[in-house]
N, C-alpha and C positions, 0 to 999 in steps of 0.2 A: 671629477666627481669623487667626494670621500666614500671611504671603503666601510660598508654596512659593518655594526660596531653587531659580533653574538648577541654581547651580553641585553642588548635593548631588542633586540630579535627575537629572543628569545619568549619572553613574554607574548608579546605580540603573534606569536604563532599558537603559542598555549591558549589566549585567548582566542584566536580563528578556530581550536581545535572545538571550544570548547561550545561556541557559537554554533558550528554545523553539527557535532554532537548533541545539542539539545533541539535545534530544530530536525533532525532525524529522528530525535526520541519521541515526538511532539507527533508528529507525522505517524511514526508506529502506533501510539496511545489512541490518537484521532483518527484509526484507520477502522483499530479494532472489532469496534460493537458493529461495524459496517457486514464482517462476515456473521455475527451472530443468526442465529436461525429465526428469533423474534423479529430480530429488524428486515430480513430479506421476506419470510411471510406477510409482516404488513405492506412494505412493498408490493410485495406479488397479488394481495388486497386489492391495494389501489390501481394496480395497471390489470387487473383481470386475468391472470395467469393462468388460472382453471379453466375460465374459458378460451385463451390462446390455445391451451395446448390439449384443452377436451378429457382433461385428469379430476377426478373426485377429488374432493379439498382434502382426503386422506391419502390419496395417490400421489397427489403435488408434495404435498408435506413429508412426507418417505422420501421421494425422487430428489427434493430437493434437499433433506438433511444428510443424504447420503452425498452427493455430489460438494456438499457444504466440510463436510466430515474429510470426504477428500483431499479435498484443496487445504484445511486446517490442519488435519491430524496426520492425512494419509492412511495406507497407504496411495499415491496418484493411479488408482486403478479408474474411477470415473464408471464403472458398470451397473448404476441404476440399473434398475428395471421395474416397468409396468406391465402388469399381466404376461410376465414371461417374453417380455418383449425390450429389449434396450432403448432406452430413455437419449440416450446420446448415441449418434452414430460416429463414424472411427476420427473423421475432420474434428467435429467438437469434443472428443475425448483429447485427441494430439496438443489442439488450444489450449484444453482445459490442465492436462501436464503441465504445458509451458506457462501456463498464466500462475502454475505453483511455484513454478522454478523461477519466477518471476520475484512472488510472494518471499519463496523462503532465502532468496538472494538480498531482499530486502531488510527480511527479520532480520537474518546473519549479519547486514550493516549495525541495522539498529540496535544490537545486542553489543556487536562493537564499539558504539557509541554513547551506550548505559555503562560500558565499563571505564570509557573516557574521563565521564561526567564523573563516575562514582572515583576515580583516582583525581581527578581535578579537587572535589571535595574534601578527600582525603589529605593531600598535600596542603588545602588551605587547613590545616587542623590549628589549633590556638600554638604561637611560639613561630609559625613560620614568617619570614618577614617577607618572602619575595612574592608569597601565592596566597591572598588572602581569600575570603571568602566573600570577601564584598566583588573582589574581582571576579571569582569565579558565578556567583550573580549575575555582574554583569555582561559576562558570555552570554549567559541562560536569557540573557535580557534582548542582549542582540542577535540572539539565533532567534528567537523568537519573533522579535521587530523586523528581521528579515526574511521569514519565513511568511509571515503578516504580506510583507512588501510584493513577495513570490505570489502568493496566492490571490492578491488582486489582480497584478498583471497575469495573471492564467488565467482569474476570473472573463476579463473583458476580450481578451484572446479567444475563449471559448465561446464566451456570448457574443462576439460579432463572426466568427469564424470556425463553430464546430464541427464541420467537416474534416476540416484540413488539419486542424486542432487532432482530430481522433486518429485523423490519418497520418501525423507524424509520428505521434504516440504510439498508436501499431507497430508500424515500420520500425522506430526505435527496439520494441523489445521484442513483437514479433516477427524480423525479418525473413521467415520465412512465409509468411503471405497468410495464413493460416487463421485467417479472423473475420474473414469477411463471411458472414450467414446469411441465411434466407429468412425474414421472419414469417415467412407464410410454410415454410417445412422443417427450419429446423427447430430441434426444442430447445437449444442454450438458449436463443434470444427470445424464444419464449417464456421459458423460465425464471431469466433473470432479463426483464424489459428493459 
């Protein structure tokens, strides 16, 4: 077997770099407006969440911009309250920690990989010969095509199997067990159906 030449390597991995850097960036952008407060109230709309959890559509709206504010901005305190009463009990506060440290483990990649993409750019600047900017495109082009490819096979993954689908996914970043609710008492899966 001849011995892998750097110099052809080299590229080849700046473009892998540049490939899961923009589908990570994609991923962060697309994730977004998901935690906005608009988008989770029309949600809570549709699945009836006032009447889940028996909160005035100004109670929900509070309980849930707070709990929203948390998980976004911080601090991960999670201590809603309605009428002087805690909106999350101590189980879906601990979840609701981890599903930030989840979050902000993610951001911190994707910020990683905004700076990837932004020095990738950079280096194709006009006068380089090795790092063009068609190439660096074409990263963006196949992180993206592969990102495409990922999300179908999840798609069908989950559509013939989202039990076990939710239950890996847990397991992966919840491994301490800490996700499974009631929806007839607790108020996260109330909340957020």
């Amino acid at each position: 077997m001849a011995p892998v030449n750097p110099s052809s390597l080299a590229p080849r991995l700046g473009l892998l770099a540049v490939a899961i850097s923009a589908a990570l960036v994609i991923v962060a952008v697309a994730i977004a407006p998901y935690l906005s407060p608009a988008w989770v109230a029309f949600e809570q709309g549709r699945a009836g969440a006032a009447a889940l959890t028996g909160f005035s559509e100004t109670d929900l709206r509070m309980a849930t911009d707070s709990i929203l504010g948390d998980l976004v901005v911080g601090p991960p305190d999670f201590d809603a309250e309605v009428g002087g009463v805690a909106v999350l009990n101590a189980a879906e506060r601990s979840h609701m920690r981890d599903v930030r440290d989840v979050f902000s483990g993610f951001y911190g990649v994707a910020a990683a990989a905004l700076v990837v993409l932004g020095i990738a750019f950079w280096r194709a600047r006009p006068g380089s010969s090795s790092w063009t900017r068609g190439r660096v495109w074409r990263g963006v082009r196949l992180g993206a095509l592969g990102l495409a490819g990922v999300m179908i096979v999840a798609g069908v993954v989950v559509t013939v199997a989202f039990d076990a689908a939710f239950e890996v996914f847990h397991r992966l970043f919840f491994a301490q067990g800490n996700y499974l609710f009631d929806p007839g008492t607790d108020r996260l899966v109330q909340l957020f159906p």
